[in-house]
DOKOL-227023 format. One line per 2 residues: number of its first residue (from 1); their letters; for each residue x, y, z of C-alpha. Coordinates in nm, 3 decimals. Example, Ala and Ser with C-alpha at 12.3 -4.5 7.8 and 13.67 -1.06 7.14 Angstrom:
1) as) 1.230,-0.450,0.780 | 1.367,-0.106,0.714
% end
This chain:
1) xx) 10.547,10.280,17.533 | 10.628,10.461,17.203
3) xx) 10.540,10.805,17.038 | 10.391,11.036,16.818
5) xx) 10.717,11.240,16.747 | 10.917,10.988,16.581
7) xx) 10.903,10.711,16.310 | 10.584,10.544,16.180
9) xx) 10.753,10.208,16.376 | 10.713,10.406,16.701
11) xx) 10.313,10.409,16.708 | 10.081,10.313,16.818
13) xx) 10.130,10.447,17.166 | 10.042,10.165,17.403
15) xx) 10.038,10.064,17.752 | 10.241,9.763,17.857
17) xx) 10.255,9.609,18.199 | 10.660,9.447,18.347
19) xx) 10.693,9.206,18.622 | 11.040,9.318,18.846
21) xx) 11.394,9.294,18.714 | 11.690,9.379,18.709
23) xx) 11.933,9.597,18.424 | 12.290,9.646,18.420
25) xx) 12.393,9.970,18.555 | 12.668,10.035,18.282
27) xx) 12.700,9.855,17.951 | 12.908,9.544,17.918
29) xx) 13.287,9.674,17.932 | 13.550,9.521,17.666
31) xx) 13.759,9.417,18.008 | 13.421,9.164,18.123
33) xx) 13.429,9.069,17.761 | 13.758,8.981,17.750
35) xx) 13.701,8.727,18.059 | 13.409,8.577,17.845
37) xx) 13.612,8.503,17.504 | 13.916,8.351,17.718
39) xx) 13.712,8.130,17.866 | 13.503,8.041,17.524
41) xx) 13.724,8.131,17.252 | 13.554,8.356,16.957
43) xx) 13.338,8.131,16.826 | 13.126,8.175,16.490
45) xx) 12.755,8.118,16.489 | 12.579,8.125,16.113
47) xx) 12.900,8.143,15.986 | 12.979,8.475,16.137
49) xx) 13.252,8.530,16.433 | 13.104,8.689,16.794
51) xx) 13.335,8.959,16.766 | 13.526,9.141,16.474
53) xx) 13.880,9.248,16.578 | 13.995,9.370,16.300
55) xx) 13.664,9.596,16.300 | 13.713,9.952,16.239
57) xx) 13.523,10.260,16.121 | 13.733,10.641,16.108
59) xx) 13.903,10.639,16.469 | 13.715,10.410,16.624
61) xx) 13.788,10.009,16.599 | 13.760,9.700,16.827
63) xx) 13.950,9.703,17.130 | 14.055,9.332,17.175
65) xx) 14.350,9.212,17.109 | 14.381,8.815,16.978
67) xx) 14.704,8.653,17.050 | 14.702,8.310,16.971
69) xx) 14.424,8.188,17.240 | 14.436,8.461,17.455
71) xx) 14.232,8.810,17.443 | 14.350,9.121,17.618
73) xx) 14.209,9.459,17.605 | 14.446,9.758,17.415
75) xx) 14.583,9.973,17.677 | 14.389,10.188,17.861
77) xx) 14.043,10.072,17.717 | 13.947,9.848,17.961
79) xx) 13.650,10.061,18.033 | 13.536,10.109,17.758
81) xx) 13.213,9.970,17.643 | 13.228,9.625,17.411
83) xx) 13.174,9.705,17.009 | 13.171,9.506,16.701
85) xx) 12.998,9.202,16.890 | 12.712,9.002,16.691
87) xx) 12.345,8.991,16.839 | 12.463,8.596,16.948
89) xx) 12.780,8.674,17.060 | 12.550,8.871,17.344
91) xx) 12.353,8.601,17.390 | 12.637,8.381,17.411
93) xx) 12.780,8.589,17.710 | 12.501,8.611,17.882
95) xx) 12.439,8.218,17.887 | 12.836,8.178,17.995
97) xx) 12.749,8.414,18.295 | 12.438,8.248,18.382
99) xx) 12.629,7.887,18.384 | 12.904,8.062,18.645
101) xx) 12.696,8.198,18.874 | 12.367,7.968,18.865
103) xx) 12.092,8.282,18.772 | 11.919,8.312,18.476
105) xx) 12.089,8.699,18.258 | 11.955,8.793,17.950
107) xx) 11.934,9.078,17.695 | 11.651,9.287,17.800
109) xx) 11.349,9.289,17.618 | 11.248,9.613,17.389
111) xx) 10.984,9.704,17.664 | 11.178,9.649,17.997
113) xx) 11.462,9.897,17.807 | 11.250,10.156,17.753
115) xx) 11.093,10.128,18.092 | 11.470,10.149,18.227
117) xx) 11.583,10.425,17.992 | 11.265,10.661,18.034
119) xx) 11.322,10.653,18.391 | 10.990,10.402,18.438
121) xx) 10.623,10.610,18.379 | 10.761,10.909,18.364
123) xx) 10.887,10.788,17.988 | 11.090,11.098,17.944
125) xx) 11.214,11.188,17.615 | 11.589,11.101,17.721
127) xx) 11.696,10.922,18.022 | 11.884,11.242,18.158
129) xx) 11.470,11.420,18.104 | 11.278,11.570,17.883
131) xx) 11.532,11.894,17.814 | 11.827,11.868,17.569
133) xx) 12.147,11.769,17.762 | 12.379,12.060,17.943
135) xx) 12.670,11.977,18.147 | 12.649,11.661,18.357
137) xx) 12.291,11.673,18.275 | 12.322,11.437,17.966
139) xx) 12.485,11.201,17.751 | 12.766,11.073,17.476
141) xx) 12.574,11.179,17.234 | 12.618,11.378,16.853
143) xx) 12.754,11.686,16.977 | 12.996,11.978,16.890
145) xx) 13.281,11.776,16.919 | 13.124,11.515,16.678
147) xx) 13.021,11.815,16.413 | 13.393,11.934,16.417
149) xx) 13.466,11.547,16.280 | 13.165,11.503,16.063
151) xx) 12.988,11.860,15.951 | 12.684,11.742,15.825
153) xx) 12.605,11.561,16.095 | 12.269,11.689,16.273
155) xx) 12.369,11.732,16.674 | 12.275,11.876,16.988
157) xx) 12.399,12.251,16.910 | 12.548,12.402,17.193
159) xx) 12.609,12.057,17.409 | 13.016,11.922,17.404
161) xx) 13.035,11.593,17.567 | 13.371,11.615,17.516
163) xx) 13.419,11.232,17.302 | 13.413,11.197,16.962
165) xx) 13.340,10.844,16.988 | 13.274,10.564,17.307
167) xx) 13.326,10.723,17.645 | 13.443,10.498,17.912
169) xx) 13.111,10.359,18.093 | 12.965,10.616,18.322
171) xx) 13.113,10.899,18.239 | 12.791,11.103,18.259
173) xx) 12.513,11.143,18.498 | 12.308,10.831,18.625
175) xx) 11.923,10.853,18.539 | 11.655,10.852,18.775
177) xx) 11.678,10.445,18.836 | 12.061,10.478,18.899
179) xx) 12.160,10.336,18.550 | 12.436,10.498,18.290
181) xx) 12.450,10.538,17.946 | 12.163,10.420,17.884
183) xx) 12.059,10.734,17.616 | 12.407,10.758,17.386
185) xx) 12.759,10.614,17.378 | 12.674,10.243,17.199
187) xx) 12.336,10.080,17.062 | 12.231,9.818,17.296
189) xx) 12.076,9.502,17.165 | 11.749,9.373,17.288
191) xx) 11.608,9.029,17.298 | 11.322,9.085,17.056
193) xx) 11.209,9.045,16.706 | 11.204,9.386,16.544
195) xx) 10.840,9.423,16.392 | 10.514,9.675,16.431
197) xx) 10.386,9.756,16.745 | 10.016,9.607,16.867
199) xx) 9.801,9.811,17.039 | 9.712,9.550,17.333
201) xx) 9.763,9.607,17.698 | 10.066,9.329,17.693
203) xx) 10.206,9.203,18.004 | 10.561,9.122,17.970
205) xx) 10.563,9.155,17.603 | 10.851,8.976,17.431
207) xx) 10.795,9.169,17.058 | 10.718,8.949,16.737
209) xx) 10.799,8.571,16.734 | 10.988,8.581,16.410
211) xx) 11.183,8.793,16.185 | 11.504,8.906,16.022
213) xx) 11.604,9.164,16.229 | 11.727,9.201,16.618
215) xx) 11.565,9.558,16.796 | 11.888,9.791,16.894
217) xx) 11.795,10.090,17.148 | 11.971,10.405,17.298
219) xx) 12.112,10.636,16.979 | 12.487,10.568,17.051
221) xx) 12.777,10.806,17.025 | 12.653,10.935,16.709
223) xx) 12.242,10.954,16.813 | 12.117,11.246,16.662
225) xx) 11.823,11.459,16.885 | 11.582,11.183,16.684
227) xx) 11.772,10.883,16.743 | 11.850,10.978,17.098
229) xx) 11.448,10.991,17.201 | 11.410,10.701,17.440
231) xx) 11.151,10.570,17.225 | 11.317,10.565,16.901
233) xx) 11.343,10.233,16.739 | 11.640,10.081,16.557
235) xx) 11.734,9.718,16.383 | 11.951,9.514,16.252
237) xx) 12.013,9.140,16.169 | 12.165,8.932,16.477
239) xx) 12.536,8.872,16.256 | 12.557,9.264,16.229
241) xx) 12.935,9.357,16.411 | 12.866,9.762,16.420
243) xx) 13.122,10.035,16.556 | 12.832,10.159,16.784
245) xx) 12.687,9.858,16.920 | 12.723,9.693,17.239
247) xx) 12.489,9.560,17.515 | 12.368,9.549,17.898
249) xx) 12.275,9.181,18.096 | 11.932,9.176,18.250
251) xx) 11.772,8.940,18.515 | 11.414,8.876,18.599
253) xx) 11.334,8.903,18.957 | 11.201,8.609,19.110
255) xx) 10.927,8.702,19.357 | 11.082,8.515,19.650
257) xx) 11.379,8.686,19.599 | 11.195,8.982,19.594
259) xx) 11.012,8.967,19.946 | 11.318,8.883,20.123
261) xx) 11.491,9.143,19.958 | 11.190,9.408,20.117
263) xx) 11.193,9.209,20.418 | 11.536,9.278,20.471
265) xx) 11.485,9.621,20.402 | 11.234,9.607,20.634
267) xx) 11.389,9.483,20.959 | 11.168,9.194,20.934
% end
């Protein structure tokens, strides 16, 4: 886990050990969102709202639509992966899910979403690989089409991923594990504490205990070549409602569950 190629917060290099689980394939979509805040309303949490509807930055802006009680999803963006959500409004969705369906989903911690996104010990530098993206072969990430919006903006030259902004979920190529997205089109949040990196052998590492800041991973639409590196580090505090942030649902896998799943598999 980490690297020598990026930011000071990315060292030291380290080995980490992760019992089984399970990640989202695609990123939480504003239509399962929707479901969640019709159910629980938008509630606030240190003062803050979950979600920010009236959220917008250039062309891109929340996607749910209040009326009254009810929540509904702007036409044709059903999709589309959830934005301007708080680090508790994740939370919050991924305790309403647990209480329907009796398991225990969570954000993923900062070391099971690097394991996911670097396509396990092979920790490549993107979770397409370790080349810049061509074709299917890649991402939403800051591309040509983003350069002819914003100029300055440092991209991958050559690569057109065709969005200026969120793709629909899945749009691009799966990574080795079978999971989308997971290098560009939002910021996920993590479970963890951002803070410095320990060079212990951790099992299941859960980050710092405290702090003021929630870890975000992945580079989003925007994510430079730097900020798309699977190891690349990112923060902000848990109220933060960003235009590029979003999330996945994790769930550890119980070892029971486990066997029987290879026994099945099995025949036996």
């Amino acid at each position: 886990m980490g690297s020598n190629d990026g930011d000071s917060d990315e060292k030291p290099i380290h080995t980490v050990t992760l019992d089984s689980f399970f990640i989202g394939k695609y990123e939480v979509t504003n239509a399962q969102f929707c479901q969640f805040l019709n159910e629980k309303g938008n509630q606030s949490q240190g003062g803050t709202e979950w979600i920010k509807f009236d959220g917008t930055w250039n062309s891109e802006k929340c996607r749910i639509i209040q009326n009254g009680n009810q929540f509904s999803v702007a036409s044709g963006f059903d999709n589309y992966p959830i934005i301007f959500i708080s680090w508790d409004a994740a939370v919050a969705y991924c305790q309403w899910l647990s209480d329907k369906t009796g398991k225990t989903y969570r954000l993923p911690t900062e070391a099971e979403w690097e394991f996911a996104a670097g396509n396990g010990t092979s920790h490549t530098k993107y979770s397409w690989g370790d080349s810049d993206p061509s074709l299917s072969k890649g991402g939403n990430v800051a591309d040509e089409a983003l350069k002819k919006n914003f100029p300055k903006w440092d991209i991958f030259s050559g690569y057109n991923d065709g969005f200026v902004f969120n793709a629909p979920v899945g749009s691009f190529a799966a990574n080795d594990f079978g999971l989308y997205d997971m290098t560009g089109n939002v910021w996920e949040w993590c479970s963890d504490w951002y803070g410095e990196y320990n060079n212990s052998n951790d099992l299941n590492p859960i980050g710092v205990l405290n702090g003021t800041k929630k870890v975000i991973r992945g580079g989003g639409w925007l994510g430079s070549p730097k900020a798309s590196r699977v190891a690349d580090r990112y923060s902000d505090t848990p109220n933060h409602r960003g235009h590029s942030m979003g999330f996945r649902i994790a769930i550890t896998l119980q070892k029971e569950n486990f066997i029987n799943s290879r026994q099945k598999k099995n025949g036996t």
